[in-house]
N, C-alpha and C positions, 0 to 999 in steps of 0.2 A: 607448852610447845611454841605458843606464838612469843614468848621470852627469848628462847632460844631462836629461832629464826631472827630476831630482830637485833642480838647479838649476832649475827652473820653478815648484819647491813639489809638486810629484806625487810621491807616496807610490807606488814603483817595486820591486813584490817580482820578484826573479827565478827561474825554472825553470828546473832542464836536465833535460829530459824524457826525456832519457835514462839519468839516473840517477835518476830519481824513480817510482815505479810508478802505475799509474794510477787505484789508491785513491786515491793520495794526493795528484792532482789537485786543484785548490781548484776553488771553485766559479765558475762565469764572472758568476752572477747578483752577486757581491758586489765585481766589478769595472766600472768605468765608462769603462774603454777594455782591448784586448788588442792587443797587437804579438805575431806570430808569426816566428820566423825560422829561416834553415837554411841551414845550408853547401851547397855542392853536392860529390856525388864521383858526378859520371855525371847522377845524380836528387840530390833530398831526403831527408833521415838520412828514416829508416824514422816516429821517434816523429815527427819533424815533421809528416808526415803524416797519421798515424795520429790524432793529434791532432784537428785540426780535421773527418777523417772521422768519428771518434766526438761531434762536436759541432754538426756541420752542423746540424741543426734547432733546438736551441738558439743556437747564433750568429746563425741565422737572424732567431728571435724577437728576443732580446736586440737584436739592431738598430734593431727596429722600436721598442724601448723607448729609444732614443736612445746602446745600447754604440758605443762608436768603434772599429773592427778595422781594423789594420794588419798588410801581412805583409812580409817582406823577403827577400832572400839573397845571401849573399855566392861571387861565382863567379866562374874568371877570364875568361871570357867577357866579362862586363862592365868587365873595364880595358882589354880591349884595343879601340884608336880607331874607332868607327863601328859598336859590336859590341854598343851598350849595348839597343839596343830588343830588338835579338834575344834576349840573355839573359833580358829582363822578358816576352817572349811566349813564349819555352821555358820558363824554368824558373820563373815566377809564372803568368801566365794560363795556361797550358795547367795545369796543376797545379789551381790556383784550379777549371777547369771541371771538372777528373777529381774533384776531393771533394767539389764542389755547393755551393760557397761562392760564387763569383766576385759575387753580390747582395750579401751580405754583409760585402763588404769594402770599408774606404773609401778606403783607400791604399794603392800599392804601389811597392816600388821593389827594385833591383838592385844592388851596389856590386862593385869589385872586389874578388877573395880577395887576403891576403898568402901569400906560400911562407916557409915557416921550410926554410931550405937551410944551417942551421948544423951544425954536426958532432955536432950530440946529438939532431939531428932524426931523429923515429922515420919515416921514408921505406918505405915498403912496395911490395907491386909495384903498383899501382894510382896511389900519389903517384908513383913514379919514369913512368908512362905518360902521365898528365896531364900532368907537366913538359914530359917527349918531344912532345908534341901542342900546348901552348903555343909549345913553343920553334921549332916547326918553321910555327905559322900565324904566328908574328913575324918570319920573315925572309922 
């Protein structure tokens, strides 16, 4: 994504909120759009959320001064056929109204996850359930 943005002429810094601590957050005022995103395993990685709960009042504002807020996720829910609205009202809007955002945001969307099922994939027991739970609403 942030390829394509920067092929548009947009200046596209990236976070992984997860390794980043929350001093070290930049400031939202000195950006003129925000895209949020988050995998799914169940819910939303923990920072993902915590994120925009610790900003809701300023996203808020910031909106009203013309910020652009996008948020996204990638889950497999959403590849599979006829399955994609559901994913966008589980795991975006409902989310969206649990953090007091859903005003604040101007677009949203869903895509499907990929499985790394290579032999050096770190598979745990949570990925090996999910797979089992994919593989059993596809046949």
């Amino acid at each position: 994504m942030a390829e394509t943005l920067e092929k548009q002429g947009l200046e596209t810094p990236l976070l992984d909120l997860r390794h980043t601590k929350q001093k070290q957050w930049p400031l939202l005022a000195s950006f003129d759009g925000l895209l949020v995103g988050s995998g799914i395993r169940i819910r939303w990685v923990r920072e993902a959320t915590t994120f925009p709960k610790k900003h809701a009042e300023e996203l808020k504002a910031l909106k009203a001064k013309g910020l652009v807020v996008g948020v996204f996720v990638s889950c497999g829910t959403a590849s599979i056929p006829g399955k994609l609205e559901e994913a966008r009202q589980n795991y975006i809007e409902k989310v969206l109204a649990e953090v007091g955002i859903t005003d604040a945001v101007d677009t949203y969307d869903a895509s499907g996850g990929v499985f790394d099922l290579s032999p050096s994939a770190p598979l745990g027991f949570l990925d090996k359930k999910m797979l089992a739970a994919v593989t059993k609403a596809r046949r």
